[in-house]
ZAMARGU-4260 file (C-alpha; in steps of 0.2 Angstrom, whole numbers, plus 5000, padded with zeros to 4 digits):
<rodrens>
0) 5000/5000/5000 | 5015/5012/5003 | 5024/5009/4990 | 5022/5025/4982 | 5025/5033/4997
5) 5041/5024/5001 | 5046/5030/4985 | 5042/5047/4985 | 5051/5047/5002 | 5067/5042/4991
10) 5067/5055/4980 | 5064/5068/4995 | 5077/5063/5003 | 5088/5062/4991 | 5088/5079/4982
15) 5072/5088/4987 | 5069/5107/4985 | 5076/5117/4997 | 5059/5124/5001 | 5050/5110/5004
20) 5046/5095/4998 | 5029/5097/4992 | 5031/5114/4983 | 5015/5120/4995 | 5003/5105/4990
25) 4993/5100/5004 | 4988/5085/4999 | 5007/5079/4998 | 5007/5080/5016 | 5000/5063/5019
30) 5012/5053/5010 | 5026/5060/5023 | 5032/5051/5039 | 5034/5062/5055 | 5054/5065/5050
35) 5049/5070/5032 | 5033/5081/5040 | 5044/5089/5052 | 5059/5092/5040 | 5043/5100/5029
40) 5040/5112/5044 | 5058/5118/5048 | 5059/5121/5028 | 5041/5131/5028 | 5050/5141/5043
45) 5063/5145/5033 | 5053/5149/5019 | 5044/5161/5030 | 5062/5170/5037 | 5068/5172/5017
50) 5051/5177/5009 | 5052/5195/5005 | 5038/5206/5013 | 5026/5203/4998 | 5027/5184/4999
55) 5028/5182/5015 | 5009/5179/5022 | 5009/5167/5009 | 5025/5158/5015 | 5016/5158/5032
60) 5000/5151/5027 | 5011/5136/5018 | 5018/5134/5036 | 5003/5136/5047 | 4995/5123/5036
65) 5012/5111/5040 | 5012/5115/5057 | 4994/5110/5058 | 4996/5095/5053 | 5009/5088/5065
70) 4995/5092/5079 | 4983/5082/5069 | 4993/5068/5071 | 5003/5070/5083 | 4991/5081/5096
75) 5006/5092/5100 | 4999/5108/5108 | 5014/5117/5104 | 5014/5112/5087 | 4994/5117/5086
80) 4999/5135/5093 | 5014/5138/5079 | 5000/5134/5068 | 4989/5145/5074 | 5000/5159/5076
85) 5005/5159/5057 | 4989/5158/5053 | 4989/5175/5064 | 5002/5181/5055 | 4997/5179/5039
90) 4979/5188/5042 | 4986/5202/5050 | 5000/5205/5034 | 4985/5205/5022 | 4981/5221/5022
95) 4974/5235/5011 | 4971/5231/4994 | 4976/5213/4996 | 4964/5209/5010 | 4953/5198/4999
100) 4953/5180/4996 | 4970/5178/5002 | 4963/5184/5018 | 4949/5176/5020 | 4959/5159/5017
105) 4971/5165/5031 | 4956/5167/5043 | 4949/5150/5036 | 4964/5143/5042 | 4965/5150/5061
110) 4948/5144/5061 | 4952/5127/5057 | 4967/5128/5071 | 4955/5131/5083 | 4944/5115/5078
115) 4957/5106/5079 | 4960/5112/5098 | 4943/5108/5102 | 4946/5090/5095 | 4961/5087/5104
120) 4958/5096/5119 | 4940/5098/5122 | 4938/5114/5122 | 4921/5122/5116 | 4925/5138/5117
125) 4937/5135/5102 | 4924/5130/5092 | 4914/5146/5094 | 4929/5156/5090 | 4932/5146/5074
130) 4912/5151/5070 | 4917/5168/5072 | 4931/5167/5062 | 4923/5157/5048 | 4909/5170/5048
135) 4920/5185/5043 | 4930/5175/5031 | 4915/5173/5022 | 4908/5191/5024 | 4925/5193/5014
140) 4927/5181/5002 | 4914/5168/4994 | 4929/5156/4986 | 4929/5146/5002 | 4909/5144/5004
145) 4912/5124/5002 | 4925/5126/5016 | 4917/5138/5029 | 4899/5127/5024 | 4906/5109/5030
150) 4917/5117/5045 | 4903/5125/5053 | 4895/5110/5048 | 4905/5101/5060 | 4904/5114/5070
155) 4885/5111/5072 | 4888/5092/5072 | 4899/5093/5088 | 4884/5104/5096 | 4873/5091/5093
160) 4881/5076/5097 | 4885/5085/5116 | 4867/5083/5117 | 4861/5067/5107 | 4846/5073/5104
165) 4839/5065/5088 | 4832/5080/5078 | 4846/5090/5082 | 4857/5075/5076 | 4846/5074/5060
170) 4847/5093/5055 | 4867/5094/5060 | 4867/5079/5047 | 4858/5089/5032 | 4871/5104/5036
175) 4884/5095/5026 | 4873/5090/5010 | 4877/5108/5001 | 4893/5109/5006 | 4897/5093/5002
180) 4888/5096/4985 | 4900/5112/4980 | 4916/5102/4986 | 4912/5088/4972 | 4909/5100/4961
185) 4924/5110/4966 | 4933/5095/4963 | 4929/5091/4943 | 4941/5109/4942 | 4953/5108/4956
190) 4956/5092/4963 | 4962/5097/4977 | 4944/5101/4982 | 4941/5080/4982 | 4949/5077/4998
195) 4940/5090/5005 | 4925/5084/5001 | 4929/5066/5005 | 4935/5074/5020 | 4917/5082/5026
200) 4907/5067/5021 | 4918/5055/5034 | 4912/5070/5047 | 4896/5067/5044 | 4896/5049/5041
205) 4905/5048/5060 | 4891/5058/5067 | 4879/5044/5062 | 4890/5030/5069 | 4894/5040/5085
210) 4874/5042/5088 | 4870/5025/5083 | 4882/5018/5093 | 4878/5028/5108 | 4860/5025/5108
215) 4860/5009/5100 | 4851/5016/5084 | 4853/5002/5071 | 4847/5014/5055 | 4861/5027/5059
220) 4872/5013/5058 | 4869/5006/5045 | 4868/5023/5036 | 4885/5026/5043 | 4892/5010/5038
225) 4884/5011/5020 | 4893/5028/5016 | 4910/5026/5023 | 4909/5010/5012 | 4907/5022/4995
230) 4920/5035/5003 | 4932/5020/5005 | 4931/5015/4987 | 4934/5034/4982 | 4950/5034/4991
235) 4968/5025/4984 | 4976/5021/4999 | 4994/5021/4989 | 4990/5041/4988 | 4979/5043/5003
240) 4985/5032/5014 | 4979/5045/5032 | 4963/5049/5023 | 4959/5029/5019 | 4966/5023/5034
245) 4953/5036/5045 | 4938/5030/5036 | 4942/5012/5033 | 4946/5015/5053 | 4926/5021/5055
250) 4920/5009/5044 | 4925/4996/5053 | 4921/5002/5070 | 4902/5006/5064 | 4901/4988/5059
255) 4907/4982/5072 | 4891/4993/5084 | 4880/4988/5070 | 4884/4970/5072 | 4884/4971/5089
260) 4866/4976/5090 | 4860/4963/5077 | 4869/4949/5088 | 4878/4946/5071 | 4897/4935/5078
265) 4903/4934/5061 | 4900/4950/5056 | 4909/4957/5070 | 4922/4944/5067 | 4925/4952/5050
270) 4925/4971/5057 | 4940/4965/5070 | 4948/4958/5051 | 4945/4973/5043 | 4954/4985/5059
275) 4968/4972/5060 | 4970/4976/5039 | 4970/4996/5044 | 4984/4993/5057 | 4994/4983/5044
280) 4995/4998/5033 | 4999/5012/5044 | 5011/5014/5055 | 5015/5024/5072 | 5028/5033/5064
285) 5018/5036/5052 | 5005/5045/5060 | 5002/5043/5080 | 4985/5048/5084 | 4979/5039/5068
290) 4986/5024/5072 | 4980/5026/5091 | 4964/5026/5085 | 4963/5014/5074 | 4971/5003/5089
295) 4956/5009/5099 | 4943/5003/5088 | 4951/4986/5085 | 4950/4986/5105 | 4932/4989/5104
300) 4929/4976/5090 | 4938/4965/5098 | 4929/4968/5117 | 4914/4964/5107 | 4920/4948/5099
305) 4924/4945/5118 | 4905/4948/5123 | 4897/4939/5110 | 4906/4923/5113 | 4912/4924/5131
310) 4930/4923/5125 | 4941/4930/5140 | 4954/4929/5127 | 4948/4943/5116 | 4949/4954/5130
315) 4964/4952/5132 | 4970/4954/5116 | 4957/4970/5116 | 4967/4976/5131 | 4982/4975/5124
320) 4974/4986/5108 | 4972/4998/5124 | 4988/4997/5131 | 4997/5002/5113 | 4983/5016/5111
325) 4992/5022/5127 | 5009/5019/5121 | 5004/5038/5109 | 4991/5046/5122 | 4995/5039/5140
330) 5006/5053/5144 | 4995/5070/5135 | 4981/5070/5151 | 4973/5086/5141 | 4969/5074/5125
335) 4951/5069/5124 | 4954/5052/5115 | 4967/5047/5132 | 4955/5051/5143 | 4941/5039/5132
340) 4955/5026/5130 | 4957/5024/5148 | 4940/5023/5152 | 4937/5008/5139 | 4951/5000/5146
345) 4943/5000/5162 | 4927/4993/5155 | 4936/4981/5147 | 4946/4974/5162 | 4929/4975/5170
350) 4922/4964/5157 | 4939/4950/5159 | 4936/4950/5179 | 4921/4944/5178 | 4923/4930/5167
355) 4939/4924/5176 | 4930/4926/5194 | 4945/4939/5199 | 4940/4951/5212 | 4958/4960/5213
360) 4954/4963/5195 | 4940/4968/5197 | 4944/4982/5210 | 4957/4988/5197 | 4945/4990/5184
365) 4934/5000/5196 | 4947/5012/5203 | 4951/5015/5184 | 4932/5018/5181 | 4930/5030/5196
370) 4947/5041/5189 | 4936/5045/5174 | 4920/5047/5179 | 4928/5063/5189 | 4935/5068/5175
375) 4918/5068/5166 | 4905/5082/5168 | 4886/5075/5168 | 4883/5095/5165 | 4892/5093/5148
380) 4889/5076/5143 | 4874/5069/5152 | 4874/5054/5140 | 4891/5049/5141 | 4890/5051/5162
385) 4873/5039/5160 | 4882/5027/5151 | 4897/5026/5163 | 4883/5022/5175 | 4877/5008/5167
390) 4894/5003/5169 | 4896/5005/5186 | 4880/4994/5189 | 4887/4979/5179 | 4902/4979/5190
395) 4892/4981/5206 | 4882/4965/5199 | 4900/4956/5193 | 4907/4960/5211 | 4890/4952/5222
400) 4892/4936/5209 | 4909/4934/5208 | 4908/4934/5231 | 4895/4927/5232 | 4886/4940/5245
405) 4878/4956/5244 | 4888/4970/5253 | 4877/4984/5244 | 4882/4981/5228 | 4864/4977/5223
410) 4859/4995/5231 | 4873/5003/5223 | 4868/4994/5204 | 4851/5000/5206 | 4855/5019/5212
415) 4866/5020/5195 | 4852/5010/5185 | 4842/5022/5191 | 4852/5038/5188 | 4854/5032/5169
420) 4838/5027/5166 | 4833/5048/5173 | 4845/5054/5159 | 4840/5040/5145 | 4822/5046/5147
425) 4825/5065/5146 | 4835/5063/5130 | 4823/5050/5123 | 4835/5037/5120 | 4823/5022/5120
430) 4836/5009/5117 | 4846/5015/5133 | 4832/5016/5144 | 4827/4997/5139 | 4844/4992/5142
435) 4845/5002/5162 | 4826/4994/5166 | 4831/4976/5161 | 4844/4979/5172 | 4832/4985/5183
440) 4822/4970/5180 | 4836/4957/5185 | 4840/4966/5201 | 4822/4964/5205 | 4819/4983/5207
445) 4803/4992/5202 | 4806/5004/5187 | 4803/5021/5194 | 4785/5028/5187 | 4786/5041/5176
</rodrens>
């Protein structure tokens, strides 16, 4: 699959340009290793300290965009704030007569610093100030409508998935389709435009699967699944080997939840195959937080390989998923995906305790459950703190059977059960509810009226 890129990495290495070794093409960056990708950066630098006063906002914007991409892979803060800061930088030299499109592209690109942020880091206030400044780059310019549509898109998917309300979920959904629609045809003239465009239809595509997955909604799924199975075969993974690799990585994590829900072992035997074929063709050093991920959601395939068939042996091979997802984002504690890593793996040694009788285990797996549920907000994410309940009640049940007494555990299972099922109902998320009232139902406890 890398090939090409190996290749190309060849000739770069043996007499690239001075300047860089994609001449300013974006869409090069994928095919560069983190050595080639930071040698791009330090040449973009330069480029920027040579340029003559004219040139230089451009030379910036080449390097904010560089620079930007290392924290996309890598989820370096510091690297995210070069980015941003030549983004700055850029703006603020496009002045007078040349404040135009070029402007408007250098305010696009602080916006989509600050989306990254709020990926990486969590912070919502970055996404409102990337609305602000996708706003006036649009007031500006109208050559980055596509662009500024499926960013604030997002934008508006994030909102809504913090919510999980269905019809909010639903609209944020239809806020990609004219975006999506001016990117393709962007892309018959400039085919730059066609990444871009597969790029917004994965966004949206993942804001299905992680609502369906969530709330155990089989048609979003299968929705989900259906599209990142067109965007797959759009993609050569010999020239787009980061863009395939993050939607074969969805892919198979939505068939994977969708298979899961249908009770389907085979087909969840074939997402684990088609995540293990992800991890075969990228590599850490390729690109860290891809390949973290893509660990992650063989770790969630497998856990569920592990459920369907009572396997303590797939959890442990999903735990070891975990631990190499940990190997990239154990030591960033301000990353959103290490603190969602350490909460699976807490489930997931949860989940081995009880099938091997171990109580030690098990008491491990609760401390590591406890850790992040106080680093979880039930303000910010009601849905995500209900789930971690239903959790917490599963272990309070594994914990009475695995001693053989009731010490409280059956209290404590039905307080959380309880606590869930408040939040499922609110949100009207039918499928959760059923789940906290069968749980309910086995402790022997009366469903709350309601």
């Amino acid at each position: 699959m890398f090939e090409f890129g190996r290749e190309l990495k060849r000739l770069f290495q043996a007499d690239g340009p001075r300047e860089g070794l994609t001449g300013g093409d974006a869409s090069l960056l994928e095919l560069l290793d983190m050595d080639l990708l930071r040698s791009e950066a330090r040449a973009a630098d330069l480029g920027v300290a040579h340029a003559t006063p004219r040139d230089r906002p451009r030379r910036q914007l080449e390097a904010a965009v560089v620079w930007r991409e290392i924290a996309r892979r890598t989820g370096d803060a510091g690297a995210l704030c070069k980015a941003a800061s030549c983004a700055e930088l850029a703006a603020n030299g496009l002045t007078g007569a040349v404040r135009g499109d070029a402007w408007a592209r250098a305010r696009c690109e602080q916006a989509l610093c600050a989306l990254l942020g709020a990926e990486l880091f969590g912070d919502e206030g970055l996404d409102a100030a990337a609305d602000v400044a996708l706003a006036e780059s649009l007031a500006t310019a109208e050559a980055s409508a596509a662009l500024v549509g499926a960013s604030r898109a997002m934008i508006g998917a994030r909102s809504a998935l913090r919510g999980s309300d269905p019809t909010r979920i639903t609209e944020a959904a239809a806020a990609f389709d004219g975006p999506i629609a001016e990117l393709d045809a962007q892309a018959r003239r400039r085919p730059a435009s066609r990444l871009r465009a597969i790029s917004a239809r994965a966004d949206r595509l993942e804001l299905l699967a992680a609502f369906g997955a969530r709330t155990a909604d089989a048609v979003s799924l299968r929705m989900a699944v259906d599209g990142l199975d067109e965007a797959l075969a759009c993609l050569d993974p010999s020239y787009e080997p980061l863009t395939w690799a993050r939607v074969a990585t969805s892919r198979g994590a939505a068939r994977a939840a969708l298979a899961q829900l249908h009770a389907d072992i085979v087909e969840i035997a074939e997402s684990v195959n088609d995540l293990v074929a992800v991890l075969e063709n990228i590599t850490r050093s390729h690109s860290p937080l891809d390949w973290s991920r893509a660990q992650e959601a063989l770790a969630g395939a497998l856990q569920m390989l592990g459920e369907a068939t009572d396997n303590d042996r797939a959890f442990d091979q999903a735990i070891g998923c975990h631990d190499r997802a940990l190997m990239v984002v154990g030591d960033q504690p301000g990353l959103v995906q290490r603190g969602g890593v350490a909460y699976d793996r807490a489930v997931c040694l949860s989940r081995r305790a009880e099938l091997r009788g171990d109580l030690k285990e098990l008491a491990e797996a609760e401390r590591a459950l406890r850790e992040e549920l106080r680093a979880s907000s039930p303000a910010v994410d009601p849905v995500g703190w209900a789930v971690r309940q239903l959790n917490f009640a599963r272990l309070y049940e594994a914990r009475a059977a695995i001693a053989g007494r009731d010490d409280g555990e059956r209290n404590a299972a039905a307080t959380a059960l309880a606590a869930a099922l408040e939040v499922f109902a609110e949100h009207g998320h039918r499928s959760l509810s059923d789940v906290a009232l069968r749980g309910l139902a086995r402790l022997g406890v009366a469903s709350p009226k309601g």
